[in-house]
C-alpha positions as a LaTeX table, in Angstrom:
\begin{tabular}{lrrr}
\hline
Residue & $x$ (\AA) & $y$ (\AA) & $z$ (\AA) \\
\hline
Unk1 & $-10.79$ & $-22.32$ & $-2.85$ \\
Unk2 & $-9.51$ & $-21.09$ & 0.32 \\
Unk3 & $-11.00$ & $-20.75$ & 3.55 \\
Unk4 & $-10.27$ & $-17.94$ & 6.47 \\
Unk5 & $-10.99$ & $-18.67$ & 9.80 \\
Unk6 & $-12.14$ & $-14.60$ & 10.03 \\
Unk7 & $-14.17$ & $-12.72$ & 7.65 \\
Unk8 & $-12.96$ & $-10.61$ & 4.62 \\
Unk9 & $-14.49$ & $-7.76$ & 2.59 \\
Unk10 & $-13.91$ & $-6.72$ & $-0.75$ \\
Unk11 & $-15.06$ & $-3.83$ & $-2.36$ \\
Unk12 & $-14.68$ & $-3.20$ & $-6.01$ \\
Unk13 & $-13.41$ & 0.32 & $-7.24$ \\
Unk14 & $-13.10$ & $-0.74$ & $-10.98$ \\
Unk15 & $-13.39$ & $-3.21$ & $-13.29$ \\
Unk16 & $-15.28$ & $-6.36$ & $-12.53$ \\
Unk17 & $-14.56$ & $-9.40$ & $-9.20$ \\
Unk18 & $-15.97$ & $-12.75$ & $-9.10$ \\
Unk19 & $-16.21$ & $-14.56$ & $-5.92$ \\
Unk20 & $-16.56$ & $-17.95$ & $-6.49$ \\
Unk21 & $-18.49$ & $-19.94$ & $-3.57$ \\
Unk22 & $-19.82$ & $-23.43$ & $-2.66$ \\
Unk23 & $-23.40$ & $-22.42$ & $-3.28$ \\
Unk24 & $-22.17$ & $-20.29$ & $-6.48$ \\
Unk25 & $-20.83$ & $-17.12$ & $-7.52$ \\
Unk26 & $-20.87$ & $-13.61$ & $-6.59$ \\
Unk27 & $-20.33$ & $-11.34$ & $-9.04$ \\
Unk28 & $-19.05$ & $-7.61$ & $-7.95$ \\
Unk29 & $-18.80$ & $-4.18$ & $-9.92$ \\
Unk30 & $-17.26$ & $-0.62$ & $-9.33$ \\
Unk31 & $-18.80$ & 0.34 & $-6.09$ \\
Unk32 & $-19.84$ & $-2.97$ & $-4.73$ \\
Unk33 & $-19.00$ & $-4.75$ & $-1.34$ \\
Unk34 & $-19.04$ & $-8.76$ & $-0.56$ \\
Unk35 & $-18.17$ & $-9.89$ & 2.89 \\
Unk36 & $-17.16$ & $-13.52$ & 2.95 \\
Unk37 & $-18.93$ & $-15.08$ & 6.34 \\
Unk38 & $-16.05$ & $-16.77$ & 8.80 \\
Unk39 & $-15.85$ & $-20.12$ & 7.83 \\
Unk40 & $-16.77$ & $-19.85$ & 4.22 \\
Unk41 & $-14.79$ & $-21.40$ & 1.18 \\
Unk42 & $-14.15$ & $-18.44$ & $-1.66$ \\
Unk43 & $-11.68$ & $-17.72$ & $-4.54$ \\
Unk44 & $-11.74$ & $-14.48$ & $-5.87$ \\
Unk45 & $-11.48$ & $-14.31$ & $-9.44$ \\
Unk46 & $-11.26$ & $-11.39$ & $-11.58$ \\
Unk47 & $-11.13$ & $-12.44$ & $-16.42$ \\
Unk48 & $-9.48$ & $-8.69$ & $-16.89$ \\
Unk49 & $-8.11$ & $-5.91$ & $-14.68$ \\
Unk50 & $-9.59$ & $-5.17$ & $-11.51$ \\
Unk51 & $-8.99$ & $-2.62$ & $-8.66$ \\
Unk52 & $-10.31$ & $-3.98$ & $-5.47$ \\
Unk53 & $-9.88$ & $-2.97$ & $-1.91$ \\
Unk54 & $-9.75$ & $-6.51$ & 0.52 \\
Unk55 & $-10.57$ & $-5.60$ & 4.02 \\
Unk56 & $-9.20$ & $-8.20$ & 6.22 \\
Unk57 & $-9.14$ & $-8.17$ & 10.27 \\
Unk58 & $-5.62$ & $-7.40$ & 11.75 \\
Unk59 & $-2.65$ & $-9.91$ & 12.10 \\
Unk60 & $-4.22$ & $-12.13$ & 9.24 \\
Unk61 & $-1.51$ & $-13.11$ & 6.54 \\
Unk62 & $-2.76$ & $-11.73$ & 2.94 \\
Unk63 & $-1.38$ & $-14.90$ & 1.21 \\
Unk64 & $-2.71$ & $-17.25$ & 4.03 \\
Unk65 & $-0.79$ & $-20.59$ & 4.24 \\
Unk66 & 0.86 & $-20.20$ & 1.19 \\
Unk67 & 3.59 & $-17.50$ & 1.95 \\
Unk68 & 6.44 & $-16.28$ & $-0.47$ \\
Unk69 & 7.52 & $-12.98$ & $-2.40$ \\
Unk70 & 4.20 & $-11.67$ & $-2.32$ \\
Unk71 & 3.32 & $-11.89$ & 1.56 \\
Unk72 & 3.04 & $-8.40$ & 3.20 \\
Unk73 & 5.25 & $-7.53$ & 6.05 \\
Unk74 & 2.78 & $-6.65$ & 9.27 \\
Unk75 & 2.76 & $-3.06$ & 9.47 \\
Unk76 & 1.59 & $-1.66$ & 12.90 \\
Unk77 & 1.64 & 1.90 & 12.26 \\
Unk78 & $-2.16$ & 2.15 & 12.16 \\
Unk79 & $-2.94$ & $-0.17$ & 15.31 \\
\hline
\end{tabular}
């Protein structure tokens, strides 16, 4: 489980997401939205393919803490 210090949004295009929470899962399909509250603990899970859309606020780090290969590079071209 992770925690963010902002909120994040995910909505589901296809397939099937999981959020799993403290107080207990969300479950998301095609079309749905979640918005993890600041502050919350969540781990997104998905058991086959999923296409999902994670709305974030800018300048946070889409790997959080844990860097590596699969950290975005900041893109500004939108701000």
């Amino acid at each position: 489980m992770r925690t963010t210090a902002e909120p994040w949004g995910f909505i589901v295009v296809a397939g099937e997401l999981t959020i799993q929470l403290r107080d207990g899962d969300v479950r998301l399909s095609a079309g749905q939205l979640f918005v993890v509250p600041r502050g919350v603990e969540h781990c997104p899970v998905a058991e086959g393919e999923v296409h999902a859309l994670l709305i974030k606020p800018t300048g946070v780090v889409n790997t959080g803490d844990a860097g590596g290969a699969l950290t975005a590079v900041y893109d500004d071209s939108l701000a």
